[in-house]
MARPA-675885 format. One record per residue: residue in three letters; x, y, z of N, C-alpha, C in turn. Coordinates in steps of 0.05 Angstrom, whole numbers, plus 5000, padded with zeros to 4 digits. Example, Ala and Ser with C-alpha at 12.3 -4.5 7.8 and 13.67 -1.06 7.14 Angstrom:
% MARPA-675885
r res:ALA, n_u:5264, n_v:4886, n_w:5156, ca_u:5246, ca_v:4910, ca_w:5156, c_u:5264, c_v:4934, c_w:5156
r res:SER, n_u:5257, n_v:4955, n_w:5142, ca_u:5273, ca_v:4979, ca_w:5143, c_u:5258, c_v:5001, c_w:5157
***
This chain:
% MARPA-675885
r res:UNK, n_u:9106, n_v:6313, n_w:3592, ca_u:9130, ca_v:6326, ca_w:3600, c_u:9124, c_v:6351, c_w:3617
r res:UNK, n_u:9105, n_v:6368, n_w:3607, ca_u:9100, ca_v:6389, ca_w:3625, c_u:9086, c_v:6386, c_w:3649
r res:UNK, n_u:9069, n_v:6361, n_w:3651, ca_u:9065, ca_v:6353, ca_w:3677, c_u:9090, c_v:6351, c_w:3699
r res:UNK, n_u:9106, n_v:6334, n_w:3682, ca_u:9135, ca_v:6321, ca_w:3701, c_u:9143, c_v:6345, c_w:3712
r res:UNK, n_u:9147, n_v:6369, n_w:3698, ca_u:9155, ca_v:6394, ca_w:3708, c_u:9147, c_v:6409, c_w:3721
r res:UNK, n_u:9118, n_v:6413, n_w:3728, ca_u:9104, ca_v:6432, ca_w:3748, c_u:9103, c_v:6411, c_w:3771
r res:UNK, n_u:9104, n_v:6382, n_w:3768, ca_u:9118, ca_v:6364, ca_w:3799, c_u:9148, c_v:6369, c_w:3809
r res:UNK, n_u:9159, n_v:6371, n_w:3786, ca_u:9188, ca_v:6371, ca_w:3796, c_u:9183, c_v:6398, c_w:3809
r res:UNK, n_u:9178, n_v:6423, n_w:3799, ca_u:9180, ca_v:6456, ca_w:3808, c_u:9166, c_v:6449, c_w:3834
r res:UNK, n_u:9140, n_v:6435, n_w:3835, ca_u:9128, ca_v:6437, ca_w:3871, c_u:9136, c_v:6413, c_w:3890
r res:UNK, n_u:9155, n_v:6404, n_w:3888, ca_u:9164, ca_v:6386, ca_w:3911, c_u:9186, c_v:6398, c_w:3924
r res:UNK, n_u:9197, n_v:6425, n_w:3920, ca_u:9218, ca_v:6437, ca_w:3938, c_u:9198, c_v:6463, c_w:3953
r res:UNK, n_u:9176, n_v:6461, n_w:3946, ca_u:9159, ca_v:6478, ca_w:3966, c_u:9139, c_v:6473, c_w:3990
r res:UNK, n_u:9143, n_v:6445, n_w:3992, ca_u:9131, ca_v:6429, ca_w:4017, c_u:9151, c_v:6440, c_w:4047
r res:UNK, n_u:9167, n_v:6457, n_w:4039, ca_u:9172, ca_v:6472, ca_w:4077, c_u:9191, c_v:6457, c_w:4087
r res:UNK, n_u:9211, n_v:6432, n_w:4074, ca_u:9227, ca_v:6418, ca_w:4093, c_u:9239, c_v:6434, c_w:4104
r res:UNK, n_u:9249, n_v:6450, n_w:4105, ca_u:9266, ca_v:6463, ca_w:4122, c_u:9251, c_v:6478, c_w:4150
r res:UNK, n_u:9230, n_v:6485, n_w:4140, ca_u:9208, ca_v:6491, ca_w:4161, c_u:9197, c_v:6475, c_w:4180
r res:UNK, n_u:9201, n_v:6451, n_w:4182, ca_u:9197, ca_v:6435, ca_w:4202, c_u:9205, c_v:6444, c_w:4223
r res:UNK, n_u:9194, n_v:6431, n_w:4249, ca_u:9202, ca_v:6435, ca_w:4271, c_u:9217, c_v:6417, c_w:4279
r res:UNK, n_u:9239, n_v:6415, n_w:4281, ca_u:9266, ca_v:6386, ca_w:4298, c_u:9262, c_v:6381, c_w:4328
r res:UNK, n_u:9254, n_v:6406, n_w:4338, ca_u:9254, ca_v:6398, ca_w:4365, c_u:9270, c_v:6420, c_w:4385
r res:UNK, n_u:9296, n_v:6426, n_w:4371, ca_u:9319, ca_v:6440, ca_w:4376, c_u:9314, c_v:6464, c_w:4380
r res:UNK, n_u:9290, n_v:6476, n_w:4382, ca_u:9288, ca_v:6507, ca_w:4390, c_u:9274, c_v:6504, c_w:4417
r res:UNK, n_u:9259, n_v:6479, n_w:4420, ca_u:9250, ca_v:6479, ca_w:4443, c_u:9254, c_v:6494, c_w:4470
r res:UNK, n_u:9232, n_v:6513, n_w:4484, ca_u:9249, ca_v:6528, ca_w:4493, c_u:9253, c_v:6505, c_w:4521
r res:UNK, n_u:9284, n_v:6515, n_w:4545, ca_u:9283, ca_v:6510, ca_w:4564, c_u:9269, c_v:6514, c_w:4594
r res:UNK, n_u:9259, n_v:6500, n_w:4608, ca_u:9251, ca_v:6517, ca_w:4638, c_u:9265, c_v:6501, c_w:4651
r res:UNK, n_u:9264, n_v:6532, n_w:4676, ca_u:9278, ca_v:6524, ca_w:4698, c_u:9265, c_v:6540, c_w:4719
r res:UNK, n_u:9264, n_v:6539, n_w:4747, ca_u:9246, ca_v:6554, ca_w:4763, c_u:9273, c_v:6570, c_w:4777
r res:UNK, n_u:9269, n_v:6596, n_w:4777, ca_u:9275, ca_v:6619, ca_w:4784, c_u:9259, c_v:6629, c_w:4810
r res:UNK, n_u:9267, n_v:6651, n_w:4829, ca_u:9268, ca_v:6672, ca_w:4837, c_u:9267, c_v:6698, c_w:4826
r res:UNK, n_u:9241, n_v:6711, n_w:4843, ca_u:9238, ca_v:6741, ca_w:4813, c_u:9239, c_v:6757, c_w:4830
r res:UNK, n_u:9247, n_v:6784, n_w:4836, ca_u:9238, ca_v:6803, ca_w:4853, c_u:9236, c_v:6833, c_w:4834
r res:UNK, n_u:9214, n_v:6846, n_w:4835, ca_u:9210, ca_v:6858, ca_w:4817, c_u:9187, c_v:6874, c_w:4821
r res:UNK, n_u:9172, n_v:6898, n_w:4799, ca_u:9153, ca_v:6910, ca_w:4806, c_u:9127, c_v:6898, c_w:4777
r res:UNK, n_u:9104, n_v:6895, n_w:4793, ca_u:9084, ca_v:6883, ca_w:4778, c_u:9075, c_v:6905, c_w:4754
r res:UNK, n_u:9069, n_v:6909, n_w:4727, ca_u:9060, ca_v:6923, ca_w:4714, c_u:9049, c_v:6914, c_w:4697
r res:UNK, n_u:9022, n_v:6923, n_w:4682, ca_u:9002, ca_v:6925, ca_w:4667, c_u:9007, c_v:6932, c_w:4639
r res:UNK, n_u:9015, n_v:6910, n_w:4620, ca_u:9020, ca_v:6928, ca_w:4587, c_u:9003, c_v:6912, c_w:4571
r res:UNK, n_u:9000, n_v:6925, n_w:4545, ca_u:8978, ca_v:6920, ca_w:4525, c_u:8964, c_v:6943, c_w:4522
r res:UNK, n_u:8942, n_v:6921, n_w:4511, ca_u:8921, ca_v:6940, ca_w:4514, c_u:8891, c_v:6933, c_w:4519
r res:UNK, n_u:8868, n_v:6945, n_w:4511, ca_u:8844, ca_v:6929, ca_w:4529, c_u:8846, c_v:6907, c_w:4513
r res:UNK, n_u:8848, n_v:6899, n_w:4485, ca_u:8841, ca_v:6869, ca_w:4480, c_u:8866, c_v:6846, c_w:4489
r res:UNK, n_u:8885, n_v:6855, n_w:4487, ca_u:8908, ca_v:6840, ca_w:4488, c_u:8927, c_v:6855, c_w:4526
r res:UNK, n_u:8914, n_v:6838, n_w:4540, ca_u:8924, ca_v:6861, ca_w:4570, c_u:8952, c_v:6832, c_w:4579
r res:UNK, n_u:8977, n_v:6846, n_w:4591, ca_u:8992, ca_v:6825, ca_w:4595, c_u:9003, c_v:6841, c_w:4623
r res:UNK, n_u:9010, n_v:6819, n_w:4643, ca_u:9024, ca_v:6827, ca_w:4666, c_u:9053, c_v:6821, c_w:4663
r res:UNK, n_u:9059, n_v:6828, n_w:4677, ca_u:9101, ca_v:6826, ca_w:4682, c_u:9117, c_v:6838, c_w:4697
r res:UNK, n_u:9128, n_v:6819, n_w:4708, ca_u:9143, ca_v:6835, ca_w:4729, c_u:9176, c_v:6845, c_w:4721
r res:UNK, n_u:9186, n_v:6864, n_w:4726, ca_u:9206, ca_v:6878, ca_w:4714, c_u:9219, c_v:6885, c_w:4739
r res:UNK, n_u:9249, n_v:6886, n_w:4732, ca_u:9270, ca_v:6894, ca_w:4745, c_u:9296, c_v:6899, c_w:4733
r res:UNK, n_u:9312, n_v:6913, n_w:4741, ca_u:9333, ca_v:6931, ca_w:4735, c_u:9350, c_v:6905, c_w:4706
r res:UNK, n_u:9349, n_v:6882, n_w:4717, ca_u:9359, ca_v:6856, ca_w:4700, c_u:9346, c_v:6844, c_w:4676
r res:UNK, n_u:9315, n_v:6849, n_w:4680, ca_u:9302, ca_v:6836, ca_w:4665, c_u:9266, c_v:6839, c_w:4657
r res:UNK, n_u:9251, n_v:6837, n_w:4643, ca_u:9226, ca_v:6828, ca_w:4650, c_u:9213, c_v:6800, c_w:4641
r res:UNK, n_u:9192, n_v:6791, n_w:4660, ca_u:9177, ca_v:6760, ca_w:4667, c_u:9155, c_v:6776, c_w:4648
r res:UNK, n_u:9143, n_v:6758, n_w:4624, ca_u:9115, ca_v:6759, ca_w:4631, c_u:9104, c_v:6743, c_w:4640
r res:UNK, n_u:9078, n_v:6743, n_w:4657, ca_u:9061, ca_v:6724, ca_w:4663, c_u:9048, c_v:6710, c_w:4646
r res:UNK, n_u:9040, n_v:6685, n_w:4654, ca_u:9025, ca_v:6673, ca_w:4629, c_u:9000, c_v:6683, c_w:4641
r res:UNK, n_u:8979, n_v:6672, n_w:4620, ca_u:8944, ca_v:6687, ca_w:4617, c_u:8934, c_v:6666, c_w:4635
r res:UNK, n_u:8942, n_v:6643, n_w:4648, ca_u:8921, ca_v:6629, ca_w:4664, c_u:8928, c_v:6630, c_w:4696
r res:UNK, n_u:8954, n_v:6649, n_w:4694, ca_u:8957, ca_v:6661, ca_w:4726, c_u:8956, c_v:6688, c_w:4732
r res:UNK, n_u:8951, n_v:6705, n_w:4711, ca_u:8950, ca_v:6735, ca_w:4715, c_u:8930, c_v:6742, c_w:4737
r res:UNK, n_u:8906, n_v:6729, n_w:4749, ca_u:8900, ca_v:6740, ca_w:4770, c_u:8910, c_v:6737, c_w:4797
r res:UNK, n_u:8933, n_v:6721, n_w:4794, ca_u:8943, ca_v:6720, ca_w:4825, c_u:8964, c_v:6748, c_w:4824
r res:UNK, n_u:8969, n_v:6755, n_w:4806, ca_u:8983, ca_v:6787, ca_w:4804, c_u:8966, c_v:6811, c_w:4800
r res:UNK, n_u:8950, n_v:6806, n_w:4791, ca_u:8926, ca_v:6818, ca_w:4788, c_u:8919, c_v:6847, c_w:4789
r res:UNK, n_u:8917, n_v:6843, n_w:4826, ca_u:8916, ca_v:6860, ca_w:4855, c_u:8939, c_v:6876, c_w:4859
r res:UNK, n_u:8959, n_v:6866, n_w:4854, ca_u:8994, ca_v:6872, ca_w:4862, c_u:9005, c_v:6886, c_w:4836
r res:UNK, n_u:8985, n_v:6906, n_w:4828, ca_u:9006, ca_v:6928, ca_w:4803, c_u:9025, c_v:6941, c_w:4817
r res:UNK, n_u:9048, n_v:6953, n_w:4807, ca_u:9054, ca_v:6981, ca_w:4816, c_u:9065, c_v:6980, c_w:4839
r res:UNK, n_u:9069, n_v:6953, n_w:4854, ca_u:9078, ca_v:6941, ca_w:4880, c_u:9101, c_v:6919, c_w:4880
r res:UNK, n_u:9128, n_v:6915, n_w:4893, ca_u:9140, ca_v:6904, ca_w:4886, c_u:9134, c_v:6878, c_w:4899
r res:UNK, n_u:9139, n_v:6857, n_w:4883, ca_u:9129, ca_v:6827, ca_w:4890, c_u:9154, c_v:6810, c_w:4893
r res:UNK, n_u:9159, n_v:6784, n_w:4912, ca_u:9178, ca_v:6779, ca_w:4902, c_u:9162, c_v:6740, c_w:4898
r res:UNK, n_u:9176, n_v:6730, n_w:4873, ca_u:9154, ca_v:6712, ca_w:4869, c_u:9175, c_v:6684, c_w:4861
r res:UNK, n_u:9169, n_v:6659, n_w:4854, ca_u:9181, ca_v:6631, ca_w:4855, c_u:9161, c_v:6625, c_w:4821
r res:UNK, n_u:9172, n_v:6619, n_w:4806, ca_u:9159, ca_v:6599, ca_w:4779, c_u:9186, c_v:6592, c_w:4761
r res:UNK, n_u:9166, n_v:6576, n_w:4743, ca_u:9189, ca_v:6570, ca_w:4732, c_u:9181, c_v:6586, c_w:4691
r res:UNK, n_u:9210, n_v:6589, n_w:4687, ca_u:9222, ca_v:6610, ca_w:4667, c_u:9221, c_v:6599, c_w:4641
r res:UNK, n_u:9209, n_v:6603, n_w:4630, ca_u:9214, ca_v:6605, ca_w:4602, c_u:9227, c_v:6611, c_w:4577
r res:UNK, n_u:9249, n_v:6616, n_w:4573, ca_u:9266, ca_v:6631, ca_w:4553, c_u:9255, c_v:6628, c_w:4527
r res:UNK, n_u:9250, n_v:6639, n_w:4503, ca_u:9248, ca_v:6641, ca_w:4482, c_u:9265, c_v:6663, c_w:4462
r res:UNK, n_u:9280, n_v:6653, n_w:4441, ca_u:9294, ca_v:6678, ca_w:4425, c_u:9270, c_v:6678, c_w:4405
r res:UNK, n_u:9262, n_v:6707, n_w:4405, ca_u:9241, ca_v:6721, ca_w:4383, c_u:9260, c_v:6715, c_w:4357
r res:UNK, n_u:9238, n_v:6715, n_w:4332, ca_u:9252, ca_v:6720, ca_w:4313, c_u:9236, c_v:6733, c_w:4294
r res:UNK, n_u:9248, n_v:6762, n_w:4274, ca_u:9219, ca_v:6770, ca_w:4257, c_u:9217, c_v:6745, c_w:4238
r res:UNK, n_u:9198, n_v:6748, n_w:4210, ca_u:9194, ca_v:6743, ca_w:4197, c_u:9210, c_v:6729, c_w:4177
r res:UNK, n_u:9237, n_v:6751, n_w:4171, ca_u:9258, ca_v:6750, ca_w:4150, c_u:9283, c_v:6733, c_w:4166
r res:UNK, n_u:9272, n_v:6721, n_w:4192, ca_u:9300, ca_v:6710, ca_w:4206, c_u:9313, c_v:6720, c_w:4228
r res:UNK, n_u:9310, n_v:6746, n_w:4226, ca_u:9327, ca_v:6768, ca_w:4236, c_u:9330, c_v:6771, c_w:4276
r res:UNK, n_u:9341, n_v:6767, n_w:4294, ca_u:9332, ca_v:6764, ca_w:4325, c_u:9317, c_v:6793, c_w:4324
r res:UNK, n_u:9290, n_v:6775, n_w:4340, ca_u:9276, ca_v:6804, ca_w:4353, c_u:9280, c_v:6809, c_w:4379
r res:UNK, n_u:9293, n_v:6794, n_w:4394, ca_u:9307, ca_v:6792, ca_w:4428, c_u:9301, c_v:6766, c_w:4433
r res:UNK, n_u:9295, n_v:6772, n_w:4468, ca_u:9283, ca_v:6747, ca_w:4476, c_u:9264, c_v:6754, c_w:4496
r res:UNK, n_u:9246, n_v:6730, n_w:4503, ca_u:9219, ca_v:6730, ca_w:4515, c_u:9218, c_v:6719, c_w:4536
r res:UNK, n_u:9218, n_v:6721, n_w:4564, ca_u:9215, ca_v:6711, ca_w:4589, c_u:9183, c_v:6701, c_w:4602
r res:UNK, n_u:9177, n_v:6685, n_w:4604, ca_u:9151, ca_v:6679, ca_w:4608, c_u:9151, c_v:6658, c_w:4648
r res:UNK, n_u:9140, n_v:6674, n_w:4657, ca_u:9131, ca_v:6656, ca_w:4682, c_u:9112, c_v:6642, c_w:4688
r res:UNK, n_u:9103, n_v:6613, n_w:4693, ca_u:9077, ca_v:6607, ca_w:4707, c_u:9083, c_v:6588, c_w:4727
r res:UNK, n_u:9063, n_v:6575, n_w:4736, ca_u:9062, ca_v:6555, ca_w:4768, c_u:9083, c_v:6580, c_w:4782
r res:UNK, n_u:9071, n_v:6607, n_w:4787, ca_u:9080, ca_v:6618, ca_w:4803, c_u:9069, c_v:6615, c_w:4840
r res:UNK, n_u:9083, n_v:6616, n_w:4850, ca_u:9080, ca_v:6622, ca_w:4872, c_u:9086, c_v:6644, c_w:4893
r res:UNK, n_u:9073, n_v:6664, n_w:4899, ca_u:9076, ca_v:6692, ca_w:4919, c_u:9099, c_v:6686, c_w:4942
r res:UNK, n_u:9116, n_v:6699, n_w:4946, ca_u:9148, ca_v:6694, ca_w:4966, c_u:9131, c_v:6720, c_w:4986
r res:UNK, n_u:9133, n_v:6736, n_w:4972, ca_u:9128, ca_v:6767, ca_w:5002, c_u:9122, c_v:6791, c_w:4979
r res:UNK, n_u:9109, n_v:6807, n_w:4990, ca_u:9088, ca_v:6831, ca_w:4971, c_u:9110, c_v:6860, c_w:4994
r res:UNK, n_u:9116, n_v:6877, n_w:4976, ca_u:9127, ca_v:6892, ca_w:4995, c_u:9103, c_v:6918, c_w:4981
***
């Protein structure tokens, strides 16, 4: 009997609800960015992004050197967008996350 019961107690802790469905999946779509390139992090964790009055892109890590060169300079650039809603731990929205890659350079002003 006390077997039957420490099975019954651990079969609602296998995470069903924690699955993934599919349904958060984020969307892309390729955008137009015009914006100024900037450098955040720090030395182990370094991320690029371009920012403007509307929004900020980050770059993803396997194109950051085509931005590289272009800090502090306004870029105007073509990829496609990533949306993600952050969420902490407890559920709660932490915003949302803009991510760019297969970028392509439009004009460097």
């Amino acid at each position: 009997m006390t077997l039957f019961l420490c099975l019954a107690a651990s079969l609602s802790a296998f995470g069903a609800k924690e699955k993934d469905s599919g349904k958060d999946a984020p969307a892309v779509t390729v955008i137009q960015v015009t914006g100024i390139v900037r450098l955040v992090g720090n030395a182990n964790f370094p991320e690029l992004l371009i920012e403007n009055s509307q929004a900020s892109w980050y770059i993803v890590k396997d194109e950051m050197n085509k931005l590289y060169d272009l800090q502090h300079r306004t870029v105007t650039v073509e990829g496609e967008e990533t949306v993600r809603e952050l969420k902490f731990g407890n559920g709660l929205p932490a915003g949302t996350r803009r991510d760019l890659k297969n970028i392509k350079i439009i004009s460097v002003d």
